[in-house]
Chimera marker file (.cmm) of the C-alpha trace (Angstrom):
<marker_set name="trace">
<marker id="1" x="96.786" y="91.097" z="108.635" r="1" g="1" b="0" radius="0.5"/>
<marker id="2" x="96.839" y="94.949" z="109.364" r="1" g="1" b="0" radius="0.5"/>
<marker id="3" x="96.107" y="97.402" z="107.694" r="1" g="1" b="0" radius="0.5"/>
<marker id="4" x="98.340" y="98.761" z="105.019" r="1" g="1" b="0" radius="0.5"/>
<marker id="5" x="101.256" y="101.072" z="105.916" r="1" g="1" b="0" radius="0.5"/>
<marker id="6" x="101.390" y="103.809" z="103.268" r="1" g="1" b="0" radius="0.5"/>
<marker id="7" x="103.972" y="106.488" z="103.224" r="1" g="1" b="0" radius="0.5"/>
<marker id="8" x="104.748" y="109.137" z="100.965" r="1" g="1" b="0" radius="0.5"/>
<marker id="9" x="108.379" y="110.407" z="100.644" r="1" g="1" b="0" radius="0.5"/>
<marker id="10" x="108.685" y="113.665" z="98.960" r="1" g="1" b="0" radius="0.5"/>
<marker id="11" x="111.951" y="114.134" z="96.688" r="1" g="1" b="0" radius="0.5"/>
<marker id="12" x="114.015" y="116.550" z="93.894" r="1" g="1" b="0" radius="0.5"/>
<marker id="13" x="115.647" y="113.597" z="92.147" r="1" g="1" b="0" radius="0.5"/>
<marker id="14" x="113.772" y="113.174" z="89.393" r="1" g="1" b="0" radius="0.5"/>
<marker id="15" x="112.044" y="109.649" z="88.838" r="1" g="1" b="0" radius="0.5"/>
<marker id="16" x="114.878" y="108.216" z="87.149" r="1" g="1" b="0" radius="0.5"/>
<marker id="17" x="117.268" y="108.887" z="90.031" r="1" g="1" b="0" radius="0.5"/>
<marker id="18" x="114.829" y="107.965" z="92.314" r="1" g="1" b="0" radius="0.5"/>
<marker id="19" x="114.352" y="104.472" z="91.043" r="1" g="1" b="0" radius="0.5"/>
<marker id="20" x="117.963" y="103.792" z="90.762" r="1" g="1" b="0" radius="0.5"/>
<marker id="21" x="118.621" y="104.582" z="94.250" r="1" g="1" b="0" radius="0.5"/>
<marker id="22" x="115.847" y="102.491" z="94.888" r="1" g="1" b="0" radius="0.5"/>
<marker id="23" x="117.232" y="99.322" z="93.158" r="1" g="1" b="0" radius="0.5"/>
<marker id="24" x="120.572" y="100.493" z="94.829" r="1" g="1" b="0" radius="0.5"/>
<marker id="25" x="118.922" y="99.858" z="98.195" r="1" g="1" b="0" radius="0.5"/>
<marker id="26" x="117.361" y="97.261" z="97.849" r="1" g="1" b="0" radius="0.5"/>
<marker id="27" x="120.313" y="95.476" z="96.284" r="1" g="1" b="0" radius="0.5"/>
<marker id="28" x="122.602" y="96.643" z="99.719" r="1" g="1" b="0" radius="0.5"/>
<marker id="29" x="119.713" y="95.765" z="101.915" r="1" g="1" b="0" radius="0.5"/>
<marker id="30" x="119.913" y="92.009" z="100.472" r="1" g="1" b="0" radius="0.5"/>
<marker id="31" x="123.833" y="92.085" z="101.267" r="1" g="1" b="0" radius="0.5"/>
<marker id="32" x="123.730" y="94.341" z="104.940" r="1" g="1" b="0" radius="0.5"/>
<marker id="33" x="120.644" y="92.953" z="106.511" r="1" g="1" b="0" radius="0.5"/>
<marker id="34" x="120.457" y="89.348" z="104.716" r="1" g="1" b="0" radius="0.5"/>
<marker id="35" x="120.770" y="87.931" z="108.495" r="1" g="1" b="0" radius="0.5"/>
<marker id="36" x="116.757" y="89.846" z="109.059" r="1" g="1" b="0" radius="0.5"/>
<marker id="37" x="115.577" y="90.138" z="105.832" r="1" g="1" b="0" radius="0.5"/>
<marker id="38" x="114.846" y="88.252" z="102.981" r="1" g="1" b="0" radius="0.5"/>
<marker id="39" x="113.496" y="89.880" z="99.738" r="1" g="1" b="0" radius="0.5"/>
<marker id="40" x="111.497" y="86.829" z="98.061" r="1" g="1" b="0" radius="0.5"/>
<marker id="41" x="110.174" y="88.732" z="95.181" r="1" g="1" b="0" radius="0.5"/>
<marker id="42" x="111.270" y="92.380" z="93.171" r="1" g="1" b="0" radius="0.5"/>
<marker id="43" x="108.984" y="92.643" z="89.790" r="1" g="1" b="0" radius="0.5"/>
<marker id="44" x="109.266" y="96.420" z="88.082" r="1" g="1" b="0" radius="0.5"/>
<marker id="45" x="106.809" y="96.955" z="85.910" r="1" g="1" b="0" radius="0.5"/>
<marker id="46" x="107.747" y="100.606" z="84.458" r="1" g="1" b="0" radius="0.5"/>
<marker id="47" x="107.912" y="102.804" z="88.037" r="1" g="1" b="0" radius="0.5"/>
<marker id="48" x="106.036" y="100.120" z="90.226" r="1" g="1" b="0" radius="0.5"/>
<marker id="49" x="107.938" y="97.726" z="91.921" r="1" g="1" b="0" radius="0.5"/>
<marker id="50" x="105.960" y="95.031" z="93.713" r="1" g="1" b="0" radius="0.5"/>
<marker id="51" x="107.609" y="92.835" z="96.198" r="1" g="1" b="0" radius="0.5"/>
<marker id="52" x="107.535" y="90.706" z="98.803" r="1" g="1" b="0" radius="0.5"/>
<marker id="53" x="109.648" y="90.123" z="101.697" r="1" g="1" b="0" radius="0.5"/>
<marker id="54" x="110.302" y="88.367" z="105.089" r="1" g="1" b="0" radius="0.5"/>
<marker id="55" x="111.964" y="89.970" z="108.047" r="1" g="1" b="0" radius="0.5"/>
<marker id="56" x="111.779" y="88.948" z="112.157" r="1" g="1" b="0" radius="0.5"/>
<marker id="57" x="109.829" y="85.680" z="110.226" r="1" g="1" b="0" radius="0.5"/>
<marker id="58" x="107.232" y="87.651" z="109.175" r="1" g="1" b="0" radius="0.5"/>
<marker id="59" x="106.396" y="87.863" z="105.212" r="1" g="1" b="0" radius="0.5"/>
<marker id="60" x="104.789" y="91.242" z="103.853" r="1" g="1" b="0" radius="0.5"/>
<marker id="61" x="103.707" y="91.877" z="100.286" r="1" g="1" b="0" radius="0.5"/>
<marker id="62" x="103.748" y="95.541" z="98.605" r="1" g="1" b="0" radius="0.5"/>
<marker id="63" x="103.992" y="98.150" z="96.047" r="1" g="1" b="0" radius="0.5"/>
<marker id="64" x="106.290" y="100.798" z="95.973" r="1" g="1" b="0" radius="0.5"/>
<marker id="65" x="105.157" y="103.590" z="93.484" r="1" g="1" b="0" radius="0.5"/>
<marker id="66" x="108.267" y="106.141" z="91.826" r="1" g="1" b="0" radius="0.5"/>
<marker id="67" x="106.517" y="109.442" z="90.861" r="1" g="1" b="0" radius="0.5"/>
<marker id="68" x="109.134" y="112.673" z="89.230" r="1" g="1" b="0" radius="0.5"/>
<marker id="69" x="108.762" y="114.173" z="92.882" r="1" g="1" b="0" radius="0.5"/>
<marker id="70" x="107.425" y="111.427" z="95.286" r="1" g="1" b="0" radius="0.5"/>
<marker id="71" x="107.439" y="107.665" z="95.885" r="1" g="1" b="0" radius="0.5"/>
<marker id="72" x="104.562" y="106.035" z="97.288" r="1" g="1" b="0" radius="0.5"/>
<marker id="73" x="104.886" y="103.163" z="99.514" r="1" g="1" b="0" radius="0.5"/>
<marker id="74" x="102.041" y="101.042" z="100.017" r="1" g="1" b="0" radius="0.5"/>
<marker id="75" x="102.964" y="97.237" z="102.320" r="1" g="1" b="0" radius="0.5"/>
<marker id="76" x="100.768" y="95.031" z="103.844" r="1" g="1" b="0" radius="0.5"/>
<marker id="77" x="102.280" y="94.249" z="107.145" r="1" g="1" b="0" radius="0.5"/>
<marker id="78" x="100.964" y="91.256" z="109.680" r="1" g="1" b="0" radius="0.5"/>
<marker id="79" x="100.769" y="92.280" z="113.393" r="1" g="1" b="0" radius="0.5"/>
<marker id="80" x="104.251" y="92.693" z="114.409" r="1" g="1" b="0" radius="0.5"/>
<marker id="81" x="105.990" y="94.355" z="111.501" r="1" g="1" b="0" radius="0.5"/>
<marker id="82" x="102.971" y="96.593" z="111.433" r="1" g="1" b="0" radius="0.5"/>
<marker id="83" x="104.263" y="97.770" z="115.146" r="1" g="1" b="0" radius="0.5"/>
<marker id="84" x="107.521" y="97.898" z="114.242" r="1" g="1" b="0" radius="0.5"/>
<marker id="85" x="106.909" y="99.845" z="110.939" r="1" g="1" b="0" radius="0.5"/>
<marker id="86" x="104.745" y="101.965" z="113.172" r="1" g="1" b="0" radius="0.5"/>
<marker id="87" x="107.443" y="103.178" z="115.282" r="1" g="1" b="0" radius="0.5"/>
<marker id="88" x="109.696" y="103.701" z="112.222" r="1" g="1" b="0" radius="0.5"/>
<marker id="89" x="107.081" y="105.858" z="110.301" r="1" g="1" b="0" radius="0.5"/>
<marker id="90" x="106.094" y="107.931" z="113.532" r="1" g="1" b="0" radius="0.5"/>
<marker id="91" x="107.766" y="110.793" z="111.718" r="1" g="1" b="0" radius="0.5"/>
<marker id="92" x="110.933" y="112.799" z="111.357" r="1" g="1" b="0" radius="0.5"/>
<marker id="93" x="110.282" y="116.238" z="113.207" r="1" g="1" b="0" radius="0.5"/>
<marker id="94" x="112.583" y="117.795" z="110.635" r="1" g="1" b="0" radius="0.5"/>
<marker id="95" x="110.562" y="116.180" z="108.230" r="1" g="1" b="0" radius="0.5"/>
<marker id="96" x="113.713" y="115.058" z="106.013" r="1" g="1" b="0" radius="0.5"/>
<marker id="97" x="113.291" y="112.369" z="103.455" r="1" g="1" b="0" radius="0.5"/>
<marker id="98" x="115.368" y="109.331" z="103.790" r="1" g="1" b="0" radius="0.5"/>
<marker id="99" x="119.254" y="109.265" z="103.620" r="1" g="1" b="0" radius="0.5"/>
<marker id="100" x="118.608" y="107.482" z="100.145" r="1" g="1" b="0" radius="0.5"/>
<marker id="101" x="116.118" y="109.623" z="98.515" r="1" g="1" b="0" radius="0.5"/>
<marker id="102" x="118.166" y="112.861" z="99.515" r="1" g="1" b="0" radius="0.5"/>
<marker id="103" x="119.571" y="114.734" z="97.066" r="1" g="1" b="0" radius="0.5"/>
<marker id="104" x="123.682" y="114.821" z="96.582" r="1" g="1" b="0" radius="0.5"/>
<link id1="1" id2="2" r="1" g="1" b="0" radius="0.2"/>
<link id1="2" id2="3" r="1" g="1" b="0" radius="0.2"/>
<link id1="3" id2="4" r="1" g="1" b="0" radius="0.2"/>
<link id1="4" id2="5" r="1" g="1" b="0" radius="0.2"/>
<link id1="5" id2="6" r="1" g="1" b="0" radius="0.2"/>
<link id1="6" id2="7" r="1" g="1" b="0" radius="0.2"/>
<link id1="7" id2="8" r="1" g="1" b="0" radius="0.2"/>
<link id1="8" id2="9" r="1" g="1" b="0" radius="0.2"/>
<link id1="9" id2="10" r="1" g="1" b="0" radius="0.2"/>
<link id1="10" id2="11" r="1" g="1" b="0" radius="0.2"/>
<link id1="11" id2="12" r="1" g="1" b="0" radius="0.2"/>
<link id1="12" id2="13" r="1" g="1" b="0" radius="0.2"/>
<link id1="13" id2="14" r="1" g="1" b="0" radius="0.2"/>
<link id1="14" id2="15" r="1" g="1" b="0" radius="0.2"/>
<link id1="15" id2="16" r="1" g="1" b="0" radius="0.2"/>
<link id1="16" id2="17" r="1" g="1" b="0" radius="0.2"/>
<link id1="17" id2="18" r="1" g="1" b="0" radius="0.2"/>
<link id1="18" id2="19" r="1" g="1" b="0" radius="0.2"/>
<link id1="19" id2="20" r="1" g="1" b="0" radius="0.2"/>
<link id1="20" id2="21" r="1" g="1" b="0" radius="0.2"/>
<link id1="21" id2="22" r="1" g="1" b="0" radius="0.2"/>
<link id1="22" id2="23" r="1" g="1" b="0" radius="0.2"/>
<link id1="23" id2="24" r="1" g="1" b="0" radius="0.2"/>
<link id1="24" id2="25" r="1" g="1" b="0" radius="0.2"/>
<link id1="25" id2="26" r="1" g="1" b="0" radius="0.2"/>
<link id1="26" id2="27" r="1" g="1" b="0" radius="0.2"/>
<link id1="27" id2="28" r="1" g="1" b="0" radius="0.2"/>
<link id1="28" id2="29" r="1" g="1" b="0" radius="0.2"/>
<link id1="29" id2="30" r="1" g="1" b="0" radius="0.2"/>
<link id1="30" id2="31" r="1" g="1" b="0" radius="0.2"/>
<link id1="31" id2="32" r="1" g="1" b="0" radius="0.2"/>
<link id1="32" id2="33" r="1" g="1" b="0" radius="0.2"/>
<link id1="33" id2="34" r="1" g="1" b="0" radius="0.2"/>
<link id1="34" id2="35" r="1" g="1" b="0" radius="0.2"/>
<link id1="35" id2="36" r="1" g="1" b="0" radius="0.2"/>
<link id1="36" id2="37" r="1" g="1" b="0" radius="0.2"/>
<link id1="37" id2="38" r="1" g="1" b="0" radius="0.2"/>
<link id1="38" id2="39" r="1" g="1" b="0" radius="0.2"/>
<link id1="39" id2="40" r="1" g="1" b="0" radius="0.2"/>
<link id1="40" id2="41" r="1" g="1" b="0" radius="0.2"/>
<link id1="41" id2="42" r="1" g="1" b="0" radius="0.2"/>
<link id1="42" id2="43" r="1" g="1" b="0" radius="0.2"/>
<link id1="43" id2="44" r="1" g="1" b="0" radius="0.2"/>
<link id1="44" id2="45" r="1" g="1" b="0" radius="0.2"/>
<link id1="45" id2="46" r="1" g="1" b="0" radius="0.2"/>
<link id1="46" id2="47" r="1" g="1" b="0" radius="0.2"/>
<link id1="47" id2="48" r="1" g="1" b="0" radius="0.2"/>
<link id1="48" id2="49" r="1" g="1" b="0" radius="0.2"/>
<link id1="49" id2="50" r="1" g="1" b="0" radius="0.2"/>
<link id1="50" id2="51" r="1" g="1" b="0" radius="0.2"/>
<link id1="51" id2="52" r="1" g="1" b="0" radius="0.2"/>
<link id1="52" id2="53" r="1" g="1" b="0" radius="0.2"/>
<link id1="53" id2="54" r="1" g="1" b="0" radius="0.2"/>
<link id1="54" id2="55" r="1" g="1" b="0" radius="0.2"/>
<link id1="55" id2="56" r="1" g="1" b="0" radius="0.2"/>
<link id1="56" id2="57" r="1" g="1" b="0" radius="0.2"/>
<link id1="57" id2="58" r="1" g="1" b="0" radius="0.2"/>
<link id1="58" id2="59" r="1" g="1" b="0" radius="0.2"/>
<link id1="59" id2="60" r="1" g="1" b="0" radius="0.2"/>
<link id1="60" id2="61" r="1" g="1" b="0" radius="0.2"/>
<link id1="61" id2="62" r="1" g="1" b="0" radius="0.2"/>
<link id1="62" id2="63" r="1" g="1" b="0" radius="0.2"/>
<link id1="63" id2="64" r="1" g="1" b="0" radius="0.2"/>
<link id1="64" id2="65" r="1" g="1" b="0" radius="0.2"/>
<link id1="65" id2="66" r="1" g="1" b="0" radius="0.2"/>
<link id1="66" id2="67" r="1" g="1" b="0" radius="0.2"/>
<link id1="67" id2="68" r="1" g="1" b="0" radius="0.2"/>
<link id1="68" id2="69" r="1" g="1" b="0" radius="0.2"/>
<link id1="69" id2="70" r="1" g="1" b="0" radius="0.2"/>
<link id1="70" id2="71" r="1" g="1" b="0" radius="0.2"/>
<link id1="71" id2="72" r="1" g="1" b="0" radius="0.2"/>
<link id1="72" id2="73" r="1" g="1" b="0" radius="0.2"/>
<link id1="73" id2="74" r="1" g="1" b="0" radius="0.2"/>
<link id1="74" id2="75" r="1" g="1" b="0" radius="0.2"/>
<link id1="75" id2="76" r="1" g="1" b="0" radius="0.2"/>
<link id1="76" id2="77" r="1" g="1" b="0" radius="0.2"/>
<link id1="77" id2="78" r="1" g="1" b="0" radius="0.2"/>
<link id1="78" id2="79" r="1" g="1" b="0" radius="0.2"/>
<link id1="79" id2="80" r="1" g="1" b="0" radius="0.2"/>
<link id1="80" id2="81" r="1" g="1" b="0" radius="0.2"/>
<link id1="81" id2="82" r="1" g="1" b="0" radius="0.2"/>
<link id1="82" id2="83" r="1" g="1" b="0" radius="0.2"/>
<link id1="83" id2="84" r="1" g="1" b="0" radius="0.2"/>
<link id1="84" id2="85" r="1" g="1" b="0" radius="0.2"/>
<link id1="85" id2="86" r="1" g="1" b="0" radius="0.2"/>
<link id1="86" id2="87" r="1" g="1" b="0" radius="0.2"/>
<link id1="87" id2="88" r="1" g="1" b="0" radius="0.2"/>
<link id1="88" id2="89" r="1" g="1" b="0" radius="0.2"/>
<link id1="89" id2="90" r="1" g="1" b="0" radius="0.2"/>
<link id1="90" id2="91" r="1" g="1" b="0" radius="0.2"/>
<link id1="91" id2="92" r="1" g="1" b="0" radius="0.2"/>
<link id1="92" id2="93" r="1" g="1" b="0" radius="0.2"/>
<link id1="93" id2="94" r="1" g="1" b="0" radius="0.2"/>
<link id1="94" id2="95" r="1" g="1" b="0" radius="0.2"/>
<link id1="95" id2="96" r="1" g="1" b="0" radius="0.2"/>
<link id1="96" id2="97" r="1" g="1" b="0" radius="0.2"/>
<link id1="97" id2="98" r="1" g="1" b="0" radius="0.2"/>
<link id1="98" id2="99" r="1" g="1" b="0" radius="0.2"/>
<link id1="99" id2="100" r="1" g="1" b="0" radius="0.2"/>
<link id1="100" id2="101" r="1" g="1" b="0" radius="0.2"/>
<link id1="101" id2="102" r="1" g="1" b="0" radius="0.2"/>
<link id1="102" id2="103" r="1" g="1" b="0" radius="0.2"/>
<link id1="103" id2="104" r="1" g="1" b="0" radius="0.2"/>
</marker_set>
C-alpha cells in the first residue's frame, strides 16, 4: 500500500447539505460508473462515512470526514489508484471545489 491520499475540499453548504450531496454522489456513482467501480461498503456514523471500494480491480478503504465548511478525505490507495488519484488531485489552478460540493 501507499500512502494515504488526503484532500481537503473547502465549501459554503453547510454540513447538512454537504452530506446529502455526498450520499447523492455516491448513490449516482454506483449507477454511472458501476462498469469501474464497485462501492463494497458505506457506514455513516454521524458526519464520517467510512467505505470501501474497488475500481480498475483495485480495493481501497477510507474515511471521508463532513465538517460545516470542509470535508476531509482521507483513502488508502494501493499502487495504481494512488497514481491515478495523484493525477486527479494535482490541483485545480482556479482552485474551485468540486461540481458537487459547489454551491447552487
Amino acid at each position: 500500500m501507499s500512502r494515504p491520499l488526503i484532500v481537503s475540499i473547502p465549501h459554503h453548504l453547510g454540513r447538512e447539505e454537504a452530506a446529502h450531496r455526498i450520499k447523492s454522489g455516491l448513490s449516482a456513482a454506483r449507477t454511472n460508473y458501476s462498469a469501474l467501480l464497485t462501492i463494497r461498503e458505506e457506514t455513516w456514523t454521524g458526519d464520517r462515512l467510512a467505505f470501501t471500494l474497488s475500481a480498475l480491480g483495485q480495493s481501497a478503504v477510507g474515511v471521508i470526514d463532513v465538517a460545516d465548511d470542509h470535508v476531509r478525505l482521507e483513502v488508502q490507495l494501493p499502487w495504481l489508484l494512488a497514481m491515478v488519484a495523484e493525477k486527479l488531485t494535482a490541483g485545480d489552478p482556479q482552485g474551485r471545489p468540486p461540481l458537487m460540493l459547489e454551491k447552487k
